[in-house]
Every structure is written in structure tokens, then in C-alpha cells.
C-alpha positions in Angstrom: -25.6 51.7 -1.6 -25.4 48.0 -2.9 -26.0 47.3 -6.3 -27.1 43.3 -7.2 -23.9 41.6 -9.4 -27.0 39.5 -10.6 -29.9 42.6 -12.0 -27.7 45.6 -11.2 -30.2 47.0 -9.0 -29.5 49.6 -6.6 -30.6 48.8 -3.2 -31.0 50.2 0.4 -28.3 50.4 2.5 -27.2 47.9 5.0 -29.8 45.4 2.8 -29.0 41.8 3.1 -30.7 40.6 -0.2 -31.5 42.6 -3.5 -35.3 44.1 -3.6 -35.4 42.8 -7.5 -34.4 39.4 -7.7 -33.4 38.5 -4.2 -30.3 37.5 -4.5 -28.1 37.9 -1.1 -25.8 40.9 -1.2 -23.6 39.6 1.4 -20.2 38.8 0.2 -18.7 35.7 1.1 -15.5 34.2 0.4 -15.7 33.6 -3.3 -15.8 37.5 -3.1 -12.6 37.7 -0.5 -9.4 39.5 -1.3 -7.3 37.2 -2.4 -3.9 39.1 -1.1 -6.0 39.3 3.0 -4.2 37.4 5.6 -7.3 35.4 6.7 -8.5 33.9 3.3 -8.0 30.0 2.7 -5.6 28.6 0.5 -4.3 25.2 -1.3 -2.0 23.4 1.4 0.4 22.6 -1.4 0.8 25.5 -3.8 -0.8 28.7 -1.6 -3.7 29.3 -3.9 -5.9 32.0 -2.9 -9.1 29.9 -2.9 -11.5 32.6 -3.3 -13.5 33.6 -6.7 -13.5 30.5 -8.9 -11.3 28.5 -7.1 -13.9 28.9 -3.9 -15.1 25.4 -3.8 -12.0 23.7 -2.6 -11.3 20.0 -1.8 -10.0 18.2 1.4 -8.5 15.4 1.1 -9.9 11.9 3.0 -6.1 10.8 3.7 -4.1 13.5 5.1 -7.0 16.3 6.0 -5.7 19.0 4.4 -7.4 21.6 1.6 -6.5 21.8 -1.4 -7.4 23.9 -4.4 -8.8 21.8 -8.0 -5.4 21.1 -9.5 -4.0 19.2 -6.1 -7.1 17.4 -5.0 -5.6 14.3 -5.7 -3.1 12.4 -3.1 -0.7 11.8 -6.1 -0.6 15.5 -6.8 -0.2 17.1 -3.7 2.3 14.5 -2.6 0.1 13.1 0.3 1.9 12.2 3.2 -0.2 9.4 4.4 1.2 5.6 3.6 0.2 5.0 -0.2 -0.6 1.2 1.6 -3.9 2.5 3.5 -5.1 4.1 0.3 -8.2 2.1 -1.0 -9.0 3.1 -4.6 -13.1 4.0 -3.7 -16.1 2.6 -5.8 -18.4 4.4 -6.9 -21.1 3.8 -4.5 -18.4 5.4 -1.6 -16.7 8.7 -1.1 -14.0 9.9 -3.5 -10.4 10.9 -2.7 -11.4 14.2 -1.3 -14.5 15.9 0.3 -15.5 19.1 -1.1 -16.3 22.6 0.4 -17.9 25.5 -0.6 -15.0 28.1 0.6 -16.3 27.3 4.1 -14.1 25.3 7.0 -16.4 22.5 8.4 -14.9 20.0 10.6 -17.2 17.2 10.0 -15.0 17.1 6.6 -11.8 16.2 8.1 -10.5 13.0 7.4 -11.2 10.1 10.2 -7.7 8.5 9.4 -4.7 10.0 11.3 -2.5 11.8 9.4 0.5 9.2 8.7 4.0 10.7 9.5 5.5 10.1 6.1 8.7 8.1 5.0 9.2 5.1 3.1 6.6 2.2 4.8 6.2 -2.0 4.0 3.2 -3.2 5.5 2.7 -6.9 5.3 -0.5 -8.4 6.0 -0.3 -11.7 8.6 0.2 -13.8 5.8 2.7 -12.0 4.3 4.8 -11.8 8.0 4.1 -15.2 8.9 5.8 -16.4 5.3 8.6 -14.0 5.9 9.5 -15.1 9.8 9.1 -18.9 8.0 11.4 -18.2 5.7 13.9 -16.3 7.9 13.7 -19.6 10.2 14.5 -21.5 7.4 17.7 -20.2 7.1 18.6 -20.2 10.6 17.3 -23.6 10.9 20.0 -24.7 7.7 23.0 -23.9 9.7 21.4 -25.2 12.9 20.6 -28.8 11.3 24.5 -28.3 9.2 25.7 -28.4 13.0 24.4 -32.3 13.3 25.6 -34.9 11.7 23.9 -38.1 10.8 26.2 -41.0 10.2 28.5 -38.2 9.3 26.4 -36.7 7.2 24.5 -33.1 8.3 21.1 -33.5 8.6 20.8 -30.3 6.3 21.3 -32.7 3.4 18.8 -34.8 4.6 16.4 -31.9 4.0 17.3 -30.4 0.8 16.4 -31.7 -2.7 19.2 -33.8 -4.1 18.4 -34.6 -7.8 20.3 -37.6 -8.2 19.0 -39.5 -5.1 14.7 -38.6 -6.2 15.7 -39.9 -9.5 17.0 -43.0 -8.5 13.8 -43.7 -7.2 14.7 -43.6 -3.1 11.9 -42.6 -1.2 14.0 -42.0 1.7 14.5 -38.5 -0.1 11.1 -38.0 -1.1 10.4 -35.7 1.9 12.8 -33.5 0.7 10.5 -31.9 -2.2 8.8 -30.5 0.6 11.3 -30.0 3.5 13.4 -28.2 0.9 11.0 -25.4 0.3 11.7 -24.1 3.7 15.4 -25.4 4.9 18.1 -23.5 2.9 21.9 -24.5 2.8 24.4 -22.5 5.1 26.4 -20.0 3.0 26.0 -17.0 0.2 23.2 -19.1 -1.9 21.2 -19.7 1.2 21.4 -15.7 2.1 20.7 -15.4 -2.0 17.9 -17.3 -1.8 16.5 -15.7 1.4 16.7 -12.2 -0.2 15.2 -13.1 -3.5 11.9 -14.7 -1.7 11.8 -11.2 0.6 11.6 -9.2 -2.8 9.2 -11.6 -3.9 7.0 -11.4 -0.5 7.1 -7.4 -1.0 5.6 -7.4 -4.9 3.2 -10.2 -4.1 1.7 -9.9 -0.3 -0.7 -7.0 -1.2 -2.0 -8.4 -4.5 -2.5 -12.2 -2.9 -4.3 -11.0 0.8 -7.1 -9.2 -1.4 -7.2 -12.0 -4.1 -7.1 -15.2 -1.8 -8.1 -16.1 1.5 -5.9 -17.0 4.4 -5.5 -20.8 3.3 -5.5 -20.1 -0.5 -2.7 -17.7 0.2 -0.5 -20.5 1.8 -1.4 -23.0 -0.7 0.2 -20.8 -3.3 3.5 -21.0 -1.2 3.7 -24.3 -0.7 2.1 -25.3 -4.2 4.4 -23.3 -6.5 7.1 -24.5 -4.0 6.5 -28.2 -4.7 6.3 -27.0 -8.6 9.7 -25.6 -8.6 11.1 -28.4 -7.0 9.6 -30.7 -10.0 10.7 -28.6 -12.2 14.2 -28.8 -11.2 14.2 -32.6 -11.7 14.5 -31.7 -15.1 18.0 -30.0 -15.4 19.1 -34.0 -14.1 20.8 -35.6 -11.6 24.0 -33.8 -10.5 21.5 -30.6 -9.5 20.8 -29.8 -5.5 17.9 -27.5 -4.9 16.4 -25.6 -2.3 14.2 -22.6 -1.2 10.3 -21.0 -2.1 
């Protein structure tokens, strides 16, 4: 004979719902045993999630369920790329979808499930800066290969203090040109490396902050800056590189 958990009511057998108050007598999985085979539990830690812990939480990244404590990607250790995570406002879903101890399919995430590892993704802006820059330093050894009244035409196209300050605008071009030619040898690989780290930090921060043509301008305007700047340490200086 069922008794109600919510009036204490003795009922009928085989009765679906208590002849007091109504409530349904049919156990469901807040009400599973928590040591059965068949009942849910948190991907990460193998929570029963039955009783309390019944309303679990799927998360929109990687699909799984997940008990209260892990329904965040940072504390289950999501596998998807940290990259496609967008940080939701508050008029769109959160991190996870919930459920009320019940599998439903419609709350699986949309996004495939990312195989896991250590991923860079660079917008276009981001890869088109980085192949420019990468030419550039092919491009230095290339033009360090032809000579120009004996001179290589590298040295035409990096920034040579003395000859700016002198006031020849033969070498004017170079506060440009410089920016993207780098010198054959260790400083130009220096140089090279140093703007890939910077590409890394910066890509994701500038593509949702600027537009396609602002993000360039930065480039090329804080290139031209530098190049200024370096007027300043005086004549005997050669510079070149973002």
C-alpha cells in the first residue's frame, strides 16, 4: 500500500496519485537507487544524480551531464577549444542546459564535440599578418641576394637612422618598407618570433574590437610609430620589423 511522502496518506494499491492531496506516487529518478547500474551520473566525478542532485546540467560545449559542482567548462575540464567559447549575455543561454533527472536530446549541444589538445586559432587578419610577416623574412634574404651598385637592395629597405636624419628622401620609404623586410640573420628570426607572440596575445582581442581595416591600420600605424621612435636613440641605429 503507498503512503504520500507529502500528507502521509495511505492509499490503494497500484494508485498513481495520492487520494488526499494528489500528489503522484510514482517514483522517479530523484527517488532512484543511487548504487543501480542504470541511474545517471556527473561525466566528471560519477555522481549519482538522483535525490537532490536530480536536476543535473549539460553542458552547451562538449554535450555531456554534469552534476552542480562541474557545470561549468572550467570545472569539468571541457574538452572543447577554450577559443569557440563565447562568454553568453544575459539575454542568451548559459554555459549549460539543465535537466530534471530526465535525458532529452533536444539538450545536447549543437557544436561538435572538439577533440581536445592544445589549439591557436587566428582569425583572417590574424593569418594574413602572420604569412606577411613570415614573407618578410624570406623576402630579406631574397633582396640580400641582389646587389645595387654593390649594395643589397635589403639595405635599401630597412630604416637606417643616419641617412633619414640627414634629411635624404631617397630613404624615406624605408619607414614603411622596414616594417615588413627584416635583415637576414639571428635578429631577423628574433624579430620574426617576437611579432608571432605578439599576433597570438593580440589577434583575438583586436578581430572583436576593430573591423577588418581598423585591424590593419593598427599594424601598419604602430609600425610607422616605432620606426619614429627609433629616430630618437640617433644616427648610428638600423631598424626594422612590426
Amino acid at each position: 500500500m503507498p503512503i504520500c511522502k507529502n500528507c502521509g496518506t495511505d492509499n490503494p494499491s497500484g494508485s498513481s496519485y495520492c487520494k488526499a492531496c494528489g500528489v503522484s506516487l510514482v517514483s522517479d529518478s530523484r527517488d532512484a537507487n543511487p548504487n543501480s547500474a542504470d541511474v545517471k551520473r556527473c561525466t566528471y566525478c560519477s555522481k549519482p544524480l538522483v535525490g537532490e542532485d536530480a536536476y543535473y546540467f549539460r553542458c552547451r560545449y562538449c554535450g555531456q551531464d554534469f552534476c552542480y559542482e562541474h557545470r561549468l567548462p572550467e570545472n569539468h575540464l571541457c574538452k572543447s577549444s577554450p577559443l569557440r567559447r563565447n562568454i553568453p549575455s544575459s539575454s542568451s543561454s548559459p554555459y549549460y542546459t539543465t535537466g530534471g533527472g530526465y535525458f532529452s536530446s533536444s539538450g545536447r549541444s549543437s557544436q561538435k564535440q572538439s577533440s581536445g589538445g592544445f589549439q591557436i586559432n587566428f582569425s583572417k587578419q590574424g593569418r594574413n599578418l602572420a604569412i606577411l610577416i613570415v614573407a618578410g623574412l624570406v623576402l630579406g634574404y631574397v633582396f640580400s641576394l641582389v646587389s645595387v651598385d654593390g649594395v643589397p637592395l635589403t639595405d635599401f629597405l630597412i630604416q637606417y637612422n643616419g641617412f633619414i636624419l640627414q634629411g635624404n628622401a631617397l630613404w624615406y620609404p624605408s619607414l614603411i618598407t622596414s616594417i615588413i623586410i627584416v635583415a637576414p640573420g639571428s635578429l631577423g628570426l628574433l624579430d620574426v618570433f617576437f611579432n608571432a607572440i605578439s599576433i597570438v596575445w593580440l589577434d583575438r582581442l583586436f578581430v572583436s574590437t576593430y573591423t577588418p581595416k581598423q585591424y590593419y591600420s593598427v599594424f601598419v600605424l604602430t609600425g610607422v610609430a616605432g620606426n619614429l621612435l627609433s629616430l630618437l636613440n640617433g644616427p648610428d641605429i638600423v631598424s626594422f620589423g612590426a
